[in-house]
Backbone as CSV, one residue per row, in Angstrom:
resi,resn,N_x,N_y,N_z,CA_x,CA_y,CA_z,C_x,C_y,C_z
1,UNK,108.183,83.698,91.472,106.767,83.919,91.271,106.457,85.362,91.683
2,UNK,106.003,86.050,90.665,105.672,87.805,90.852,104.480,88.240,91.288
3,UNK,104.168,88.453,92.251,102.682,89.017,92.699,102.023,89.313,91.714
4,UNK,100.540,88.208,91.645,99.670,88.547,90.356,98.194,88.287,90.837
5,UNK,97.215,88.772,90.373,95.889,88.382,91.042,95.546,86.994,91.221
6,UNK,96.117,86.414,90.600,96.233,84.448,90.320,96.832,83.868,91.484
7,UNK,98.467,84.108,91.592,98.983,83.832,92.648,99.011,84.511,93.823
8,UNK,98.738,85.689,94.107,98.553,86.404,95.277,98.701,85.477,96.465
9,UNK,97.619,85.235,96.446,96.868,84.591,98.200,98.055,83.063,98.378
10,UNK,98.468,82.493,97.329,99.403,81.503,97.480,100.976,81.913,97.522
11,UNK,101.289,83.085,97.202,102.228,83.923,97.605,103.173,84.365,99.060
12,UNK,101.433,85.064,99.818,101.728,85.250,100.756,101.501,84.114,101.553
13,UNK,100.588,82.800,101.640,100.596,82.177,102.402,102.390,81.322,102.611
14,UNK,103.015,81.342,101.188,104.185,80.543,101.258,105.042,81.892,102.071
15,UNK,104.830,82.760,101.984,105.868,84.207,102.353,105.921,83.596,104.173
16,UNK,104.502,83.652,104.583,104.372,83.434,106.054,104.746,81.884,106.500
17,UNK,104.202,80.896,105.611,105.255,79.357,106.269,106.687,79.517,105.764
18,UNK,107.429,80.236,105.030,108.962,80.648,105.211,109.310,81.498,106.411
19,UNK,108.688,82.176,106.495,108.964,82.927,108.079,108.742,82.375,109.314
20,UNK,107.947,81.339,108.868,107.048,80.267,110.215,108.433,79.337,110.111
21,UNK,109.103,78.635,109.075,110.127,77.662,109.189,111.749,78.414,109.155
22,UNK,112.044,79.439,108.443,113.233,80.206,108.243,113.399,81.071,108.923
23,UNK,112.444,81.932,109.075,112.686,83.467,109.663,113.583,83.609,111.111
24,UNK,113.975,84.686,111.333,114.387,85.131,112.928,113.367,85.578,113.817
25,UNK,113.770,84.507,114.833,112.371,84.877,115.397,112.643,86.578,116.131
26,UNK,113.905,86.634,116.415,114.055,87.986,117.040,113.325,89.205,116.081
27,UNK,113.453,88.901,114.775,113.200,90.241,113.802,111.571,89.954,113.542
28,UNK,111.236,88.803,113.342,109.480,88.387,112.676,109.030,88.162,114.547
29,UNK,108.955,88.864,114.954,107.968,88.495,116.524,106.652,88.326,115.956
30,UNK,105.695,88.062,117.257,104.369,87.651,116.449,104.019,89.021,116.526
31,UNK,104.263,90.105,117.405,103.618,91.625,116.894,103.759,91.973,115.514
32,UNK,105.140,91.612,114.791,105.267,92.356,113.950,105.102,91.191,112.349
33,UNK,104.512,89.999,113.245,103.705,88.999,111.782,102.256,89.810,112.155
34,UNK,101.674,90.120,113.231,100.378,90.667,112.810,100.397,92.162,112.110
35,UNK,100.761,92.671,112.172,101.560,94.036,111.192,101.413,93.536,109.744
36,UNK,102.582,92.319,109.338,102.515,92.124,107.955,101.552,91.323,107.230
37,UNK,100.872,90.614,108.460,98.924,90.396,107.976,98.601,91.205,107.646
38,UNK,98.353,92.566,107.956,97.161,93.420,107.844,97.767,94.252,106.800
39,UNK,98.860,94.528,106.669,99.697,95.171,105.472,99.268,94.178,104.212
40,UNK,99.771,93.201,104.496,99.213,91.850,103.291,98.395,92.214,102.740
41,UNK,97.289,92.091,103.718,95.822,91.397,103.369,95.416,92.972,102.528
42,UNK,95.539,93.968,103.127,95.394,95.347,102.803,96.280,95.479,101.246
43,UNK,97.001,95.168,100.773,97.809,94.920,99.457,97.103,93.893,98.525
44,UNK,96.607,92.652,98.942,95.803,91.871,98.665,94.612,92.154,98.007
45,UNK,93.970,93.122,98.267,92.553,94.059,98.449,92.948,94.523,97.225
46,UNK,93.977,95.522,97.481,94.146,96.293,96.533,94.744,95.771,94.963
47,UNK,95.113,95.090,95.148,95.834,94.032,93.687,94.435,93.549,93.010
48,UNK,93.857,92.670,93.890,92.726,92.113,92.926,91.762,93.156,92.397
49,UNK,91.282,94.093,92.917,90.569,95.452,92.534,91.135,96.651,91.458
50,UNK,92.490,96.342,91.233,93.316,96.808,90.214,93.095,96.108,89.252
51,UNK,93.980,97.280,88.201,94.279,96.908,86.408,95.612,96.720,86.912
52,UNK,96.740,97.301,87.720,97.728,97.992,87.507,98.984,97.094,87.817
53,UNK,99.918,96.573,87.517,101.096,95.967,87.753,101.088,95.619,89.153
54,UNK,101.208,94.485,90.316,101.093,94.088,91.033,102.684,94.691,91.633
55,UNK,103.784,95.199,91.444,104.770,95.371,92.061,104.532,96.723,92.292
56,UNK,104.495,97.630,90.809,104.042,98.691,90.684,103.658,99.429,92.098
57,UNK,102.030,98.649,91.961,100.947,99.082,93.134,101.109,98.820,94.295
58,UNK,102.118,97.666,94.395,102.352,97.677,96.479,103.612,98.715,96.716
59,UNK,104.443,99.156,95.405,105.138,100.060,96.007,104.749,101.503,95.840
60,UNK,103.713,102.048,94.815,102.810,103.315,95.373,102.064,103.164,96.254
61,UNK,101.554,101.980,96.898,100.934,102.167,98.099,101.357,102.620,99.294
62,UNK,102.974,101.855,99.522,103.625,102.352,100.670,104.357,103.532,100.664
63,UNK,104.015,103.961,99.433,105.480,105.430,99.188,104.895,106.392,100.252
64,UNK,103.625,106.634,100.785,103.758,107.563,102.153,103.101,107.191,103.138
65,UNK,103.517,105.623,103.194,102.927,104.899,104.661,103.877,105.135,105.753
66,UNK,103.845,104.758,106.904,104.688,104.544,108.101,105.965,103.589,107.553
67,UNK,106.776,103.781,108.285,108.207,103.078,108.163,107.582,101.535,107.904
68,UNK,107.116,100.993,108.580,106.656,99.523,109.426,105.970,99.456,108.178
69,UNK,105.341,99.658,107.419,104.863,99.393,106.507,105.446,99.250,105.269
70,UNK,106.108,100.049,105.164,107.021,99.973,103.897,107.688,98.629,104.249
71,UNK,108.560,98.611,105.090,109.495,97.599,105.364,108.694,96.296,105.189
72,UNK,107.852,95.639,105.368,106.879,94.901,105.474,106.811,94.772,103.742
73,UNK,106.377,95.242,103.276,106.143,95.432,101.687,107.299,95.197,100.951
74,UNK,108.498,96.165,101.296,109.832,95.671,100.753,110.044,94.858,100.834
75,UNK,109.661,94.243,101.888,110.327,92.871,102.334,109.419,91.458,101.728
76,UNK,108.249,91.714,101.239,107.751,91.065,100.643,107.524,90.760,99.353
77,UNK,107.848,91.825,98.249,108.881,92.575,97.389,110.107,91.464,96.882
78,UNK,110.543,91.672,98.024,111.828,90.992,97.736,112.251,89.446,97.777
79,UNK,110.948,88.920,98.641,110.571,87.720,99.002,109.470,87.577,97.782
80,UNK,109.111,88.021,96.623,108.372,87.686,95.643,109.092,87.547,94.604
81,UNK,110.452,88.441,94.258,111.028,89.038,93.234,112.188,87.526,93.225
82,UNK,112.600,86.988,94.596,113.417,86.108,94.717,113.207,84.734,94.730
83,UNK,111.929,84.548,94.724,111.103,83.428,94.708,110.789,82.957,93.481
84,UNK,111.269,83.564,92.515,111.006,83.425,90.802,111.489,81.622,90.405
């Protein structure tokens, strides 16, 4: 399932109960699930307010964010792209 204004919000909620049931807890701490909330929700924003390809746009968004951000995005990216 590919990040789309339709599925979005059911996207990430399944992204975060896979990390809530699968994830490491050493690598997903809760500092760095509130990080990929606000990265989310902030990507979220920006998708539904777009024309523009939903993969497209979360990866020009992060092309000159902080590390932590990108990674967060890639990683959600990849957790969208694999979820097909």
């Amino acid at each position: 399932m590919k990040p789309s204004k339709l599925n979005l919000p059911k996207l990430i909620e399944s992204y975060f109960q896979d990390i809530e049931d699968w994830g490491d807890e050493e690598v997903y701490t809760s500092e760095y699930l509130l990080v990929c909330e606000s990265v989310l929700e902030d990507c979220k924003k920006l998708i539904l307010e777009s024309k523009q390809s939903s993969l497209s746009l979360l990866r020009e968004h992060v092309k000159d964010a902080p590390a932590i951000q990108k990674e967060v995005v890639e990683d959600f990216i990849l957790y969208a792209t694999c979820s097909d």
